[in-house]
C-alpha positions in Angstrom: 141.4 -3.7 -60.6 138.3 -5.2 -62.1 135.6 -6.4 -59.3 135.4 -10.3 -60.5 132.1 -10.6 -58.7 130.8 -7.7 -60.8 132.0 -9.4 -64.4 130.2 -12.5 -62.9 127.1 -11.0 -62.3 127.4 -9.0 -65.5 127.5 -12.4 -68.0 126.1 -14.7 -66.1 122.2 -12.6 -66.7 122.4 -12.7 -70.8 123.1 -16.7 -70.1 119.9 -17.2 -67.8 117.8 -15.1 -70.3 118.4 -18.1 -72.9 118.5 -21.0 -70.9 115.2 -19.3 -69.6 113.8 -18.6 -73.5 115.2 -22.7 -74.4 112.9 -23.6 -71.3 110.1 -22.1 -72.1 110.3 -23.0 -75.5 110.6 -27.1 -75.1 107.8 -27.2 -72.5 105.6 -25.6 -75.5 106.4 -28.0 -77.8 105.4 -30.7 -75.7 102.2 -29.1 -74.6 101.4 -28.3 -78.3 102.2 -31.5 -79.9 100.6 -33.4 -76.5 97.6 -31.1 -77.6 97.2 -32.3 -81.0 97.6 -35.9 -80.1 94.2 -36.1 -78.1 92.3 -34.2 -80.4 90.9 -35.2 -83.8 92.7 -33.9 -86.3 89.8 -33.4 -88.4 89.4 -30.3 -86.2 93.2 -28.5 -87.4 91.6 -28.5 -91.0 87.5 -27.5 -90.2 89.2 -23.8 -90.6 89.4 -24.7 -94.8 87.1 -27.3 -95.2 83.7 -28.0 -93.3 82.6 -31.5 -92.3 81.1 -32.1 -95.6 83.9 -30.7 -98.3 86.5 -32.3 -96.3 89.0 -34.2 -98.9 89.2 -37.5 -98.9 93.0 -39.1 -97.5 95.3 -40.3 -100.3 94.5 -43.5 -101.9 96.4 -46.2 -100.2 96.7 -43.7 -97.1 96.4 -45.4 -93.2 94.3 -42.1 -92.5 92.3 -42.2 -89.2 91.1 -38.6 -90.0 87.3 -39.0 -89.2 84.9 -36.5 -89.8 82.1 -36.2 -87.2 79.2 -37.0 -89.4 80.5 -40.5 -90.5 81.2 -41.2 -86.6 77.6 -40.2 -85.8 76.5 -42.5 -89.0 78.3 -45.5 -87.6 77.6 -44.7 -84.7 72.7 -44.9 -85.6 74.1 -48.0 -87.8 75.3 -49.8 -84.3 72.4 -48.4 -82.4 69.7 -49.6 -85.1 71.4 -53.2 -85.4 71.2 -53.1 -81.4 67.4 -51.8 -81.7 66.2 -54.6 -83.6 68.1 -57.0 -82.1 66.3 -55.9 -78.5 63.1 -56.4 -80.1 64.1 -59.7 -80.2 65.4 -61.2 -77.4 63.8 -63.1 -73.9 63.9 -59.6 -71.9 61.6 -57.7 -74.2 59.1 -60.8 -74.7 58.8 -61.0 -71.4 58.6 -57.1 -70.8 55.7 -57.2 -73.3 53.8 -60.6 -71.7 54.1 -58.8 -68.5 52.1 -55.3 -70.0 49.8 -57.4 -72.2 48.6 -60.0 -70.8 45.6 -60.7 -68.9 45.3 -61.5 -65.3 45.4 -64.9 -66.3 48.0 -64.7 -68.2 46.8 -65.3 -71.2 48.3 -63.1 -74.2 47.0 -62.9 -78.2 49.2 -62.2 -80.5 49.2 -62.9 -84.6 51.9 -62.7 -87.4 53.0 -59.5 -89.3 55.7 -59.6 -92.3 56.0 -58.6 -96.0 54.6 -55.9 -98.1 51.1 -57.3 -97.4 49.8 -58.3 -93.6 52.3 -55.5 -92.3 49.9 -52.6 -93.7 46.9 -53.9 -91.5 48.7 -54.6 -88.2 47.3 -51.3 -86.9 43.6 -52.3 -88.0 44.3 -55.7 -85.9 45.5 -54.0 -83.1 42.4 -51.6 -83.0 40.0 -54.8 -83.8 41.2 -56.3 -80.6 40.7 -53.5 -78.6 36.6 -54.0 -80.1 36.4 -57.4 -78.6 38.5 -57.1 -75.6 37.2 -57.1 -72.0 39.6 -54.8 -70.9 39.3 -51.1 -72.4 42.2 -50.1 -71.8 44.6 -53.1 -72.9 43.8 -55.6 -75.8 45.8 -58.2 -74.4 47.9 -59.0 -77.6 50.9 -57.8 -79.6 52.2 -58.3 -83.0 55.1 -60.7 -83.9 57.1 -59.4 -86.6 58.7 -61.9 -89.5 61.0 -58.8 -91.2 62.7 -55.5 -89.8 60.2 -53.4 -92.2 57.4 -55.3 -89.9 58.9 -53.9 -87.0 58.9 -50.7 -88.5 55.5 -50.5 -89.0 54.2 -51.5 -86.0 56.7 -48.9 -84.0 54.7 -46.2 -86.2 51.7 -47.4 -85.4 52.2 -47.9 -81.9 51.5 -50.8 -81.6 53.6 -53.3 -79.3 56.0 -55.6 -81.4 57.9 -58.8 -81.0 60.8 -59.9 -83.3 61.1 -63.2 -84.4 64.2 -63.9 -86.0 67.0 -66.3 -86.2 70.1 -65.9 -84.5 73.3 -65.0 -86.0 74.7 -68.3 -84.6 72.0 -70.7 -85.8 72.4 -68.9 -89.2 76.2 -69.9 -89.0 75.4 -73.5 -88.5 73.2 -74.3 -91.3 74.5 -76.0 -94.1 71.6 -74.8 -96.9 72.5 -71.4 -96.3 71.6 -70.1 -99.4 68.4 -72.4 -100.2 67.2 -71.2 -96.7 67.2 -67.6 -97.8 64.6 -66.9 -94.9 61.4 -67.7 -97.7 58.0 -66.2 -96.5 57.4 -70.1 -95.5 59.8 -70.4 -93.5 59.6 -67.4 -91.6 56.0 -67.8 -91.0 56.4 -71.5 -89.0 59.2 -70.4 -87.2 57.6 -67.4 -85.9 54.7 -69.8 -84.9 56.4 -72.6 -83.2 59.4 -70.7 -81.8 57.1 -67.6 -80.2 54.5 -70.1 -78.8 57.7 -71.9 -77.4 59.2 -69.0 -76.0 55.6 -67.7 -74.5 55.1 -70.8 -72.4 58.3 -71.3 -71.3 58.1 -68.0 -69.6 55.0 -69.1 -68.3 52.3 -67.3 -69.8 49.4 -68.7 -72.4 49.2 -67.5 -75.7 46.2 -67.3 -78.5 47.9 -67.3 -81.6 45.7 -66.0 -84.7 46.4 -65.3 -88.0 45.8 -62.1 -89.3 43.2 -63.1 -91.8 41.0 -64.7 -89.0 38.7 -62.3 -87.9 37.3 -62.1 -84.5 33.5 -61.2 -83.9 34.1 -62.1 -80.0 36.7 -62.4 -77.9 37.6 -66.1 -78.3 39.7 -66.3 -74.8 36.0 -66.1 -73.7 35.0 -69.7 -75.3 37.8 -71.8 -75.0 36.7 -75.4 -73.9 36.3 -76.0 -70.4 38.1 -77.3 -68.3 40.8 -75.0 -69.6 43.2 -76.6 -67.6 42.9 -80.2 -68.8 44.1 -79.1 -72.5 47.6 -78.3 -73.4 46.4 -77.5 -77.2 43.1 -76.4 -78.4 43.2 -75.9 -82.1 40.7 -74.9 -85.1 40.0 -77.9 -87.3 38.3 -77.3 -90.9 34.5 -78.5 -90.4 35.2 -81.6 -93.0 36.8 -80.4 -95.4 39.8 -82.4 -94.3 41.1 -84.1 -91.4 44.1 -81.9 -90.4 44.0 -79.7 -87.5 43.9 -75.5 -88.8 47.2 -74.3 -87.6 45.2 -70.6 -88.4 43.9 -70.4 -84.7 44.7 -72.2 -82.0 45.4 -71.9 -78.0 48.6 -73.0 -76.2 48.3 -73.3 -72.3 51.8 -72.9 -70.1 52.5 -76.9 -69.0 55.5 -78.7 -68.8 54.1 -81.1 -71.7 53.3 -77.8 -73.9 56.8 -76.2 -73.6 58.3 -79.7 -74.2 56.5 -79.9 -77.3 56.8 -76.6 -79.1 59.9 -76.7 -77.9 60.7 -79.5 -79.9 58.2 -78.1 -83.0 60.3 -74.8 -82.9 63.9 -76.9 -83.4 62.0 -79.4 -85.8 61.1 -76.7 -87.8 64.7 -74.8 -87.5 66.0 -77.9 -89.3 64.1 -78.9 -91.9 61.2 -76.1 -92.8 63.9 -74.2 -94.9 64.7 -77.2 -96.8 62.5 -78.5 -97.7 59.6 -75.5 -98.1 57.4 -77.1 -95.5 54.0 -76.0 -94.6 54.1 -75.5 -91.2 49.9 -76.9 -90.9 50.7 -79.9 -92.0 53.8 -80.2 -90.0 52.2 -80.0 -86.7 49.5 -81.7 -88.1 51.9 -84.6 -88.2 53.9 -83.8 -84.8 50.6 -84.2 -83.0 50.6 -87.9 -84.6 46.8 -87.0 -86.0 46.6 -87.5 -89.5 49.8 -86.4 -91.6 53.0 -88.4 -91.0 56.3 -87.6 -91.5 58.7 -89.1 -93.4 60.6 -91.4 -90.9 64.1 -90.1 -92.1 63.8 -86.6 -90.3 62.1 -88.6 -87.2 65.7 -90.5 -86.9 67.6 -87.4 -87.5 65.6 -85.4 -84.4 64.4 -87.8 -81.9 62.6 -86.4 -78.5 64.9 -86.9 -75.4 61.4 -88.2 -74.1 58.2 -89.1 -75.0 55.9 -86.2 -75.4 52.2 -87.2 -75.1 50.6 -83.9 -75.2 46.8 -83.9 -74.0 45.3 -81.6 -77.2 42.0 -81.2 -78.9 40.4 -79.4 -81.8 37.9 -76.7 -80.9 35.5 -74.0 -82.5 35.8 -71.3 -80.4 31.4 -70.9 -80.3 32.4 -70.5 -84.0 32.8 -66.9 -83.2 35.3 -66.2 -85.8 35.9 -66.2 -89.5 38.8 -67.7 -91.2 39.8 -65.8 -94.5 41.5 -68.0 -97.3 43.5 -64.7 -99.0 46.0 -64.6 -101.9 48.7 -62.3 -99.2 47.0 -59.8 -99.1 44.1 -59.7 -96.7 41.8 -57.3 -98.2 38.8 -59.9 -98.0 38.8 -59.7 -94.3 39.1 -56.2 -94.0 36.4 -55.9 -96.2 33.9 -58.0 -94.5 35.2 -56.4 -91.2 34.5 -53.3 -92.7 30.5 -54.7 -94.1 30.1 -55.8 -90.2 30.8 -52.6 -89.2 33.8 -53.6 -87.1 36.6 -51.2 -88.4 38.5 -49.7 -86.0 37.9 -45.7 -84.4 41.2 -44.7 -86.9 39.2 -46.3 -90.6 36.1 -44.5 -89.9 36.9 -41.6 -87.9 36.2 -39.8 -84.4 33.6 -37.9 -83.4 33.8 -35.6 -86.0 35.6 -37.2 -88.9 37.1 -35.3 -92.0 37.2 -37.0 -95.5 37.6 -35.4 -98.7 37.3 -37.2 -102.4 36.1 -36.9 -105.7 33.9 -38.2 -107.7 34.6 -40.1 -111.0 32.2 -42.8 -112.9 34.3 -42.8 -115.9 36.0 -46.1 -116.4 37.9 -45.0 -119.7 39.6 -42.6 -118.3 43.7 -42.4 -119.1 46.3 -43.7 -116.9 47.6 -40.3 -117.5 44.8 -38.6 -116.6 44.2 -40.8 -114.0 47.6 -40.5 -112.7 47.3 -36.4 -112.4 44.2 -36.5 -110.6 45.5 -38.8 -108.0 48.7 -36.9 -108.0 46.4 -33.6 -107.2 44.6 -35.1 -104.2 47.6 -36.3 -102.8 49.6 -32.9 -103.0 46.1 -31.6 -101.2 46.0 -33.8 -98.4 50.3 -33.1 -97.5 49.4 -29.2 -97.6 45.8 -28.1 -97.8 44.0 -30.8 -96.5 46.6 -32.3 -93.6 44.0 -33.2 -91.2 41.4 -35.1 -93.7 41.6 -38.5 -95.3 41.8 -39.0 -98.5 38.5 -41.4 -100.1 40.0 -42.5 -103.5 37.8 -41.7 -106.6 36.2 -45.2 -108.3 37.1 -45.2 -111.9 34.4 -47.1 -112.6 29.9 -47.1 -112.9 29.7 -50.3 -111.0 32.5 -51.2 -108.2 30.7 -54.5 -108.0 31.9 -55.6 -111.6 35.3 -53.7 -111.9 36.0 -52.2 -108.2 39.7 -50.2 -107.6 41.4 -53.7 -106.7 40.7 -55.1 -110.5 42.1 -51.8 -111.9 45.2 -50.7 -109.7 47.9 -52.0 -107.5 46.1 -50.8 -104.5 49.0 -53.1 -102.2 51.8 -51.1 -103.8 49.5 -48.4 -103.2 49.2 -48.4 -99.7 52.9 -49.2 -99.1 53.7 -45.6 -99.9 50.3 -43.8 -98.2 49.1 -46.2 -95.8 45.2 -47.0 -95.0 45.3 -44.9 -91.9 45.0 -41.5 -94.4 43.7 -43.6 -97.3 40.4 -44.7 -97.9 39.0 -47.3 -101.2 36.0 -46.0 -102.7 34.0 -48.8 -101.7 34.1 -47.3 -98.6 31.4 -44.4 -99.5 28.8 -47.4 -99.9 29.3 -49.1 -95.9 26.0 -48.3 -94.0 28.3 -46.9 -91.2 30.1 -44.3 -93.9 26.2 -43.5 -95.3 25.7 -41.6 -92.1 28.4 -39.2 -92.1 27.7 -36.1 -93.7 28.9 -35.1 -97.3 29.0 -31.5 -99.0 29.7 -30.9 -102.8 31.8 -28.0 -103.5 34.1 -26.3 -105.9 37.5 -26.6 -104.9 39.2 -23.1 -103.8 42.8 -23.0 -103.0 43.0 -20.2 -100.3 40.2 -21.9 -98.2 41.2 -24.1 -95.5 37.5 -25.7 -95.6 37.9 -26.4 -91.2 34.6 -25.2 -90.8 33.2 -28.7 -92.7 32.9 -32.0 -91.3 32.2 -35.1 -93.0 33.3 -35.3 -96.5 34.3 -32.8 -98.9 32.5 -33.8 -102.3 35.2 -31.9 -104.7 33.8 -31.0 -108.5 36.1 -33.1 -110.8 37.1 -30.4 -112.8 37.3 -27.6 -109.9 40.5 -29.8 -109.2 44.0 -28.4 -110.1 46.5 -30.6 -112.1 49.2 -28.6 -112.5 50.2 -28.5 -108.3 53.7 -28.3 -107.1 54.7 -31.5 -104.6 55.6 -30.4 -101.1 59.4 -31.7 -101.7 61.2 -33.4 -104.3 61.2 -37.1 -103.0 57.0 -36.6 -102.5 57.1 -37.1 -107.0 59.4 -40.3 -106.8 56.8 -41.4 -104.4 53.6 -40.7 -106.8 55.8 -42.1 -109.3 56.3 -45.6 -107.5 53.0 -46.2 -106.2 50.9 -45.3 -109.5 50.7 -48.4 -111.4 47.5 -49.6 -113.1 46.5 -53.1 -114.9 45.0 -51.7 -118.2 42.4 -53.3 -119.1 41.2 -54.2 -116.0 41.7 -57.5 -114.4 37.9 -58.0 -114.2 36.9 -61.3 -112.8 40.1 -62.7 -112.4 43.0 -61.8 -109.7 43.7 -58.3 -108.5 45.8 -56.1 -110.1 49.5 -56.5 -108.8 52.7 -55.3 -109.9 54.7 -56.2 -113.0 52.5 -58.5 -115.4 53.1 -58.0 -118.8 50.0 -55.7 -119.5 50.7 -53.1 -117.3 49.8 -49.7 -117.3 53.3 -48.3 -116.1 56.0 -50.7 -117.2 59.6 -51.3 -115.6 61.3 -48.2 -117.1 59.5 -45.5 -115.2 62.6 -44.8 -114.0 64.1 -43.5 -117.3 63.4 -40.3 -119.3 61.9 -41.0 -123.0 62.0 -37.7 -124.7 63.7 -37.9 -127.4 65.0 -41.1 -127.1 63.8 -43.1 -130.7 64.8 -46.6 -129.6 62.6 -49.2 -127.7 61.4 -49.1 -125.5 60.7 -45.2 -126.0 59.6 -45.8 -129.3 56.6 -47.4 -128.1 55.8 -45.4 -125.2 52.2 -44.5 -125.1 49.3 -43.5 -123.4 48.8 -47.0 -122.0 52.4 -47.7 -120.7 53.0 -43.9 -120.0 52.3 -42.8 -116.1 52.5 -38.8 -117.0 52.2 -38.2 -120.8 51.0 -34.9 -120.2 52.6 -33.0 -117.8 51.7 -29.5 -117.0 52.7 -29.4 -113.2 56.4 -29.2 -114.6 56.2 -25.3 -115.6 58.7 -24.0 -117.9 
């Protein structure tokens, strides 16, 4: 007789073994597919396809597959919306009033925006420095009208404000697109609305523009007793009666932050409109000799009277007030003839400069073109620790200097002053004492045992150099743009007129091509005619 217990025993193993293997097997699957969920699935295809070649989902396809570079691209877009952003707001004003001003509490600051006044921000930085009491602090900052002035001044070091408009005033204006944020605009609002936002925090603020150059430091001379004047602004020696919004001083009272205050929301509403200046505005808001129209007085009345104790002032006159075109070259240049450049323009103890020398005023664009092409390929490899002095073009800078011949603003855009010098800078009596050696160029010599400037030979100079990297000959391209002829005794040479020596279409290729405007193209709108750094 079979033993039951035995046949039991005997089946029941086989039966365990697959419930065992089922088991196993389900709690896998949920691992697994548990697994899978939490990770990007971007990761289950890396194995075929890197970051870069990954395939695109179908079109029409909910994908969330995200590759890791585009997180880490939205990911610098959100952080450098948030980094302007905190350049603009209460905290980092009053972080800066806090570093910068002085123990009075008394700050300077001037305005910074465009493709013009944003170049020089570093020179007025440095220039402050020269007439400040304090070595080590030049009680001032820079307020930026535009991101690419924030930019600048980040790369310069220098300490920045942003003044903007906020996304929800922007959403409540009705002229939306007439108020594209013109240069006008941009320039009173940074005025009124910074000076507002400076007292209200309780600090005073100098604000100068940046083509008012300081010989002393005017914080020095304001009119006693400082505390009886809410307002002491520039006026224009007779010329005319309004007040010259160009300089003036704003002490922290309750009757000054009322008022700008008001100016700064004045302005919000009706400088876009209706293309304001913003001199004669408060010219007007300070009831002295302009009037506004009484329509925009009803539409924005004062909760209360403001009665604000101001007067104008010359500052001992120890200042010069620069009527430019935008650009602000005449007051670097007569900052420059005074001898008050900054330590960066002229040099340290032992500065470097290199240049060449050139008298020829008929010299091709093209020629031109390669020779400043050349010293610029020198002074990214060869020559990294010299600045570049550009060559004149010209017998007599006095009748045609570099400024009539080329677009030095789109110049600098691309190399900036800091490494650049103009050639009028060989003839400052400050320059005259550094010392200057003439040699042949020689490309394997690193020329580190010569201070002063390097005096190249014109035609020791190579023109066939390679660029460092490709982007370095879009750059040439771009900046290299010449008024031919020259616009001698008129305006400066800026980009685009109809004579120009590098037209619009420097962007396209011509060889070959037999229809205009490649039919036409010549030495004189032709940046490169000749070309023999492109070896074949």
């Amino acid at each position: 007789m079979l033993n039951l217990r035995k046949i039991t025993r005997f089946t029941s193993r086989p039966h365990f073994t697959v419930v065992f293997f089922i088991i196993i097997f389900i709690l896998g699957f949920i691992s697994f597919h548990s697994y899978q969920k939490n990770q990007n699935p971007a990761s289950f295809i890396s194995p075929y396809f890197s970051d870069e070649t990954l395939p695109p989902p179908p079109p029409g396809a909910n994908s969330k597959i995200e590759t890791s570079n585009t997180k880490e691209i939205e990911e610098q877009s959100t952080s450098n919306k948030q980094a302007f952003h905190r350049y603009a707001t209460d905290k980092h004003l009053l972080s800066l009033l806090r570093k910068q001003a002085n123990s009075r509490g008394q700050v300077i600051i001037t305005i910074i925006g465009g493709d013009s006044y944003s170049l020089f921000g570093w020179d007025w930085y440095e220039r402050m420095f020269e007439v400040s009491n304090d070595t080590n602090n030049c009680h001032c900052f820079v307020v930026a009208m535009d991101e690419i002035a924030v930019i600048l001044a980040l790369q310069q070091g220098i300490p920045v404000y942003y003044s903007t408009f906020s996304f929800e005033k922007q959403m409540k204006w009705i002229n939306t697109i007439e108020a594209r944020q013109h240069s006008l605009y941009r320039v009173g609002h940074a005025k009124f609305d910074t000076s507002a936002r400076i007292v209200k925090l309780g600090y005073s603020v100098v604000l100068s523009e940046l083509d008012v150059f300081w010989k002393q430091n005017l914080l020095d001379y304001l009119k006693p007793p400082i505390d009886t004047y809410d307002l002491q602004i520039s006026h224009h020696y007779g010329a005319h009666p309004r007040v010259n919004i160009g300089l003036f001083y704003v002490r922290s009272s309750n009757l000054s932050i009322a008022f700008f205050s008001y100016a700064a929301e004045f302005w919000i509403r009706f400088g876009k409109g209706g293309y304001l200046s913003d001199q004669r505005a408060l010219d007007a808001l300070l009831n002295n000799y302009d009037q506004l129209e009484k329509t925009y007085l009803r539409a924005l009345k004062p909760t209360s009277s403001i009665t604000l104790n101001w007067t104008t002032h010359d500052f001992g006159n120890h200042f010069s007030h620069f009527m430019t075109d935008g650009s602000a070259f005449v007051l670097f240049d007569q900052a420059a003839k005074l001898g008050r450049r900054s330590k960066k323009f002229h040099g340290e103890i032992k500065p470097k400069f290199f240049t060449v020398i050139v008298a020829d005023g008929n010299m091709s664009i093209s020629r031109r073109n390669l020779l400043v092409r050349a010293l610029l390929i020198l002074q990214h490899t060869q020559l990294q620790n010299r600045t570049l002095i550009l060559p004149a073009f010209s017998s007599n800078l006095t009748i045609i200097p570099i400024r009539n011949q080329m677009d030095i603003k789109k110049f600098l855009i691309y190399w900036t002053e800091e490494r650049i010098r103009l050639p009028e800078f060989l003839y400052l009596d400050k320059t005259r004492t550094i010392a200057s050696t003439t040699v042949a160029y020689a490309p394997k010599k690193t020329y580190e045992d010569i201070d002063g400037i390097l005096n190249f030979e014109l035609n020791s100079i190579p023109l066939d150099l390679s660029v460092p990297y490709p982007q370095f000959e879009v750059h040439v391209r771009d900046s290299l743009l010449w008024c031919s002829p020259p616009t001698v005794g008129g305006p400066w040479c800026f980009h685009h007129p109809r004579d120009y020596g590098a037209t619009m279409e420097i962007l396209f290729s011509c060889r070959g091509d037999p229809y205009p405007p490649c039919a036409n193209k010549t030495e004189k709108n032709e940046q490169f005619l000749e070309r023999p750094y492109e070896k074949s």
